[in-house]
C-alpha positions as CSV (number, residue, x, y, z in Angstrom):
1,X,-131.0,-109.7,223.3
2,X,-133.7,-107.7,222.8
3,X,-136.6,-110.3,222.5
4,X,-135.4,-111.7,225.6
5,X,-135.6,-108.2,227.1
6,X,-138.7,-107.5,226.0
7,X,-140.0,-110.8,227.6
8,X,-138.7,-109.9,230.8
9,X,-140.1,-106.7,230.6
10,X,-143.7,-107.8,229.9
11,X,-143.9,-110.9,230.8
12,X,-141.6,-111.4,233.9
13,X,-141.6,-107.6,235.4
14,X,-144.8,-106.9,233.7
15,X,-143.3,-103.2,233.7
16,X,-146.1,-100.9,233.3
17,X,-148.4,-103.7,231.7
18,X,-151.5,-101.9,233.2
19,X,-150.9,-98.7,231.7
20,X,-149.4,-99.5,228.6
21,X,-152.7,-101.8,228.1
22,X,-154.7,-98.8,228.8
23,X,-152.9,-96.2,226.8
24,X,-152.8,-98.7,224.0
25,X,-157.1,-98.9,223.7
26,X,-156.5,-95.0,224.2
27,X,-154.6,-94.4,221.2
28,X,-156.3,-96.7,218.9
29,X,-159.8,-95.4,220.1
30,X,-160.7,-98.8,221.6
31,X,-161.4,-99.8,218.1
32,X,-159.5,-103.2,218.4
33,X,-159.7,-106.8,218.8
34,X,-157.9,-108.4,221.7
35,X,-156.0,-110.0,219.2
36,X,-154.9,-106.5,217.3
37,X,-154.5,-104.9,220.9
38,X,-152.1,-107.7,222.2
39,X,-150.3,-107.3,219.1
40,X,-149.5,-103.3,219.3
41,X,-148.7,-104.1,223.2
42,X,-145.9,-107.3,222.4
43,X,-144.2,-104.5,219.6
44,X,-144.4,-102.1,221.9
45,X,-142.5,-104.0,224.2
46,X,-139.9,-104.7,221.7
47,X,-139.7,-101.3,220.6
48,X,-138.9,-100.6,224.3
49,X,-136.6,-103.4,224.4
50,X,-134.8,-101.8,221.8
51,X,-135.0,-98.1,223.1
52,X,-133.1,-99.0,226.6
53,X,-130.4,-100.7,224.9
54,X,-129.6,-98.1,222.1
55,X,-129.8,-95.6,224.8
56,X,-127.4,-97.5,227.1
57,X,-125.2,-97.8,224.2
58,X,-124.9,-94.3,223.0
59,X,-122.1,-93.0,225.4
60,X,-120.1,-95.8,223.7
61,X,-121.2,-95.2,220.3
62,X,-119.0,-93.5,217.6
63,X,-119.8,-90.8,215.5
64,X,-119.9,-92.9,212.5
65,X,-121.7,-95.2,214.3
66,X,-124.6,-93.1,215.0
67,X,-124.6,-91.2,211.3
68,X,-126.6,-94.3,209.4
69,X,-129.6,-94.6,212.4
70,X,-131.0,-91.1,211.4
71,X,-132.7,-89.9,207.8
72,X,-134.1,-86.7,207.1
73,X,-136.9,-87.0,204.3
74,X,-136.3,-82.9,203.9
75,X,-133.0,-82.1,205.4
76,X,-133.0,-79.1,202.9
77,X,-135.1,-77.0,206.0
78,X,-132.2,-77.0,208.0
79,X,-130.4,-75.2,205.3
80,X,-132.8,-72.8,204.8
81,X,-132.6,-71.8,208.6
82,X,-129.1,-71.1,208.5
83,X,-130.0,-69.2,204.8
84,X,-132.1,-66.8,206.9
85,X,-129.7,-67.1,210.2
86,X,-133.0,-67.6,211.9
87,X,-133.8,-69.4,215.7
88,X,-136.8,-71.8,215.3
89,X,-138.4,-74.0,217.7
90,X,-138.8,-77.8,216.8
91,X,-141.5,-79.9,218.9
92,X,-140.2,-83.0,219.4
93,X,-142.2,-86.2,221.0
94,X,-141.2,-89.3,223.0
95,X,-141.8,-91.4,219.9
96,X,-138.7,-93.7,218.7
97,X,-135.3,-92.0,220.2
98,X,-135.5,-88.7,221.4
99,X,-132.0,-89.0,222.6
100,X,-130.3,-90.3,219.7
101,X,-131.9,-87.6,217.7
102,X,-130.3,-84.7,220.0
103,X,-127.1,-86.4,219.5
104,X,-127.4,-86.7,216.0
105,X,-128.4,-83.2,215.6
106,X,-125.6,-82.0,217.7
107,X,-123.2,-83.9,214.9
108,X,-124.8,-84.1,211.7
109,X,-127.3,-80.9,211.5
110,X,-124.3,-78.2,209.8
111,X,-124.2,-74.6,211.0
112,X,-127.2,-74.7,213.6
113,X,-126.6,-74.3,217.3
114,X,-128.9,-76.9,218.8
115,X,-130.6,-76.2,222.6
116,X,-132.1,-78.7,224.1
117,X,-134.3,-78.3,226.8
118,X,-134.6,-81.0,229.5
119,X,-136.3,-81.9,232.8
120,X,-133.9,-82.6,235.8
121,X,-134.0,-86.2,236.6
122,X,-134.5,-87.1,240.7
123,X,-132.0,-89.2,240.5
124,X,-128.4,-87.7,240.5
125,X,-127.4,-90.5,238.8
126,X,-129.3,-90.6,235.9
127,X,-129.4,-87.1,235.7
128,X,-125.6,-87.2,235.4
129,X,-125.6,-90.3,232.8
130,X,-128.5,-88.7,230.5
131,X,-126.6,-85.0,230.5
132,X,-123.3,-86.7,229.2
133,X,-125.5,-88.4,226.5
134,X,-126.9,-85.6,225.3
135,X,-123.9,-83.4,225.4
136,X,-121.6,-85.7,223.6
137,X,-122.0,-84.0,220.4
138,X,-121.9,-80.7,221.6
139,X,-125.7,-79.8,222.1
140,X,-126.6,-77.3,224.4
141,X,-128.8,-78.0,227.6
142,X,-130.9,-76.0,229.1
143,X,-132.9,-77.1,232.4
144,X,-136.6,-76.2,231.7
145,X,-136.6,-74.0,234.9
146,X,-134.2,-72.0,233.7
147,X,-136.1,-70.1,231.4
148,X,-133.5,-67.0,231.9
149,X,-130.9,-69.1,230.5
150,X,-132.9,-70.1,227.6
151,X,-133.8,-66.8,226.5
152,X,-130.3,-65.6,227.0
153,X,-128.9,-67.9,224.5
154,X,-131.4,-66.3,221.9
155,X,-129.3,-63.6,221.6
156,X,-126.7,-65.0,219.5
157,X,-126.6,-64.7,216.2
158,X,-125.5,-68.2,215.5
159,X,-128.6,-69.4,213.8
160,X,-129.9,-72.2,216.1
161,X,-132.3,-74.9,216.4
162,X,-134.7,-75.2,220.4
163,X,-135.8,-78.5,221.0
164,X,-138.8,-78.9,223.0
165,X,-140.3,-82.1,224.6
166,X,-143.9,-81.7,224.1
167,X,-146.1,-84.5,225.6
168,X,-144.4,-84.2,229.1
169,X,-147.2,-84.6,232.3
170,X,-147.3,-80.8,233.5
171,X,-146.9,-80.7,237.4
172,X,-149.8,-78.7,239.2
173,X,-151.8,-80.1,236.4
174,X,-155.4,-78.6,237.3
175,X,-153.7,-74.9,237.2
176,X,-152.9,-75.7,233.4
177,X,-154.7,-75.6,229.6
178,X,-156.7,-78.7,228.9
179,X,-156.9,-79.8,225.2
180,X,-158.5,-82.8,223.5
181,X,-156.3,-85.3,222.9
182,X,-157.2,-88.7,221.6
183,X,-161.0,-87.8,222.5
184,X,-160.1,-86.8,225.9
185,X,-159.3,-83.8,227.5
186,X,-155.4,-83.7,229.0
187,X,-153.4,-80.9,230.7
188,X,-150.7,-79.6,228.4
189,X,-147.2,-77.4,228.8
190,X,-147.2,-74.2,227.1
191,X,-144.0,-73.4,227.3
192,X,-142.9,-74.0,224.2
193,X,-145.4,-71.7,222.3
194,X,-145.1,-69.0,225.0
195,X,-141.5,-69.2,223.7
196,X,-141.9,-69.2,220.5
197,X,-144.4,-66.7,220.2
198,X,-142.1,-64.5,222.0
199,X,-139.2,-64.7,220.3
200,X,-141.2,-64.7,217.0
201,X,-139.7,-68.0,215.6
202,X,-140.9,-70.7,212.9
203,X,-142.1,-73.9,215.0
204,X,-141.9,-77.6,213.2
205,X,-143.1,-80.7,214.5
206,X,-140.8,-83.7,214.1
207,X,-142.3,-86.7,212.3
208,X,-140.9,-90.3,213.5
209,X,-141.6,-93.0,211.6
210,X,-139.5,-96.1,213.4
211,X,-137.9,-98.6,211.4
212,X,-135.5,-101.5,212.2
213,X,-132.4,-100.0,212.9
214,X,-132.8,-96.6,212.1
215,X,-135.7,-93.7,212.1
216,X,-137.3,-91.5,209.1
217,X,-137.7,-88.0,210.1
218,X,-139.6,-85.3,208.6
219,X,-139.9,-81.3,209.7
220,X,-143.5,-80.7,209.7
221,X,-143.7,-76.9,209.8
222,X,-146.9,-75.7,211.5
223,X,-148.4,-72.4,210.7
224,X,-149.8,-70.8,214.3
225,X,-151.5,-67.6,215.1
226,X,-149.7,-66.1,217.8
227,X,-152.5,-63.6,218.8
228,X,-154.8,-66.9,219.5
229,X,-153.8,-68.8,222.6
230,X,-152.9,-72.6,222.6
231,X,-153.3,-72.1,218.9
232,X,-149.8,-73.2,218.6
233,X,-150.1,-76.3,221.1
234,X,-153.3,-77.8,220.2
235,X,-151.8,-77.9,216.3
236,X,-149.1,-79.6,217.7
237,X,-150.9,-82.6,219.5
238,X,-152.5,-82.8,216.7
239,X,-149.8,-83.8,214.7
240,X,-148.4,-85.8,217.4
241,X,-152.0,-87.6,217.6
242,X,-151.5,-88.5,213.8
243,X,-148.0,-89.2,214.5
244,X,-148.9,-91.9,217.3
245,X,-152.0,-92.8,215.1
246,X,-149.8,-94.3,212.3
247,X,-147.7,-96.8,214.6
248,X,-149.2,-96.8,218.0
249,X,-146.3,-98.9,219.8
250,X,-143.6,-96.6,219.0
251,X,-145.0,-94.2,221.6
252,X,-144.0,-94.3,224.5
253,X,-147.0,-95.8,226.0
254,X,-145.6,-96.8,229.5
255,X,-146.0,-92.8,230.3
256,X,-149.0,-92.3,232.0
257,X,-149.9,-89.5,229.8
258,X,-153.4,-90.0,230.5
259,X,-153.2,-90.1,234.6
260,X,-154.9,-86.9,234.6
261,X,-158.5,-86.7,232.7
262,X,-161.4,-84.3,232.8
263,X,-164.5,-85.8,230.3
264,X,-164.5,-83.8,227.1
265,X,-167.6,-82.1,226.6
266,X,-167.5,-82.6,223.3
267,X,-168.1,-85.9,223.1
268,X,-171.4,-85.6,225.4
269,X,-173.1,-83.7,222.7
């Protein structure tokens, strides 16, 4: 099933093929062979393939179902959150399944509150289907306009966990930061270290590595000065950089991340 919808997808619908060609001699720094570069593109695909069918699926899926598809290299943070009944902010990335892992979390992480924060789909329908998703478990959404909502919940002393998306195209793009970002410069969100820095919380990135049926994570914490701004954010791409870096076609390369470009200066020099 999923060879044959990957074929479709890149062969018959050529969904996306320009863009996910381009992204892909993004991310590996045009340093392949058409060979190589075809190669990273047909996985991709698969991995895709493989993404809208586990999706699909996960309304249907059972708890017990979902436990096995998830491993924590250092689960042991989580405890230590609740130890200091602390809020933290993890920076999460459209690499393997974002969505399982909210669902997952919702289940399997003990003790934590987790807060998702989310972008309202156009479409009513999708916006429906993906809310049941992630709520199935008993995660807590949060639209990313409501930013009143989101502090509210802060409050609480249930020790929680706040999920933000973090390579999301920002809308009025030219109005926001620019940071380098696979040697070019790209407009970022900052909403996740302007809440983190004011709330004062720990921030870790979330480290996918994508395997055959399942995905290794690992909390990656990252130590930000909160008096130096985009300190926070820039660290962050960073890791997601090396994270893309180490298996290019489990990013998500049919987002147009890079729609919007300004030269980096840097590289003039």
């Amino acid at each position: 099933m999923i060879k044959v919808l990957a074929f479709l997808l890149q062969y018959v619908f050529g969904y996306r093929r320009a863009i996910v060609r381009q992204n892909t001699k993004i991310v590996t720094k045009f340093s392949l062979s058409e060979l190589e570069l075809n190669s990273i593109i047909q996985k991709h695909y698969r991995y895709f393939a493989r993404l809208i069918i586990e999706s699909i699926s996960l309304p249907f899926m059972s708890k017990k179902q979902i436990y096995p598809k998830v491993t924590f290299t250092n689960f042991e943070v989580f405890e230590a959150i609740y130890q200091k009944r602390a809020h933290v902010t993890i920076i999460l990335s459209h690499i393997g399944n974002w969505e399982l892992f909210c669902i997952w979390a919702g289940y399997f992480i003990p003790n934590l509150k987790t807060v998702v924060l989310y972008t309202r789909l156009k479409s009513n329908f999708f916006n429906k289907l993906f809310l049941k998703i992630r709520t199935k478990s008993g995660t807590t959404l949060i639209d990313t306009q409501d930013t009143f909502g989101l502090f509210r919940l802060q409050r609480s002393s249930e020790p929680m966990i706040n999920l933000f998306a973090l390579d999301q195209n920002p809308g009025d793009p030219y109005n926001k930061p620019w940071i380098p970002f696979f040697n070019k410069l790209v407009p970022v969100n900052i909403g996740a270290e302007k809440f983190a820095v004011r709330m004062k919380q720990d921030v870790y990135f979330l480290h996918v590595a994508c395997h055959l049926n399942h995905y290794t994570l690992t909390l990656k914490p990252i130590i930000y000065d909160p008096n130096l701004p985009l300190d926070l954010t820039e660290k962050s791409y960073a890791l997601l950089e090396e994270n893309i870096g180490a298996a290019p076609e489990f990013w998500l390369l049919s987002h147009n991340r890079f729609k919007h470009e300004k030269i980096n200066t840097y590289d003039l020099e």
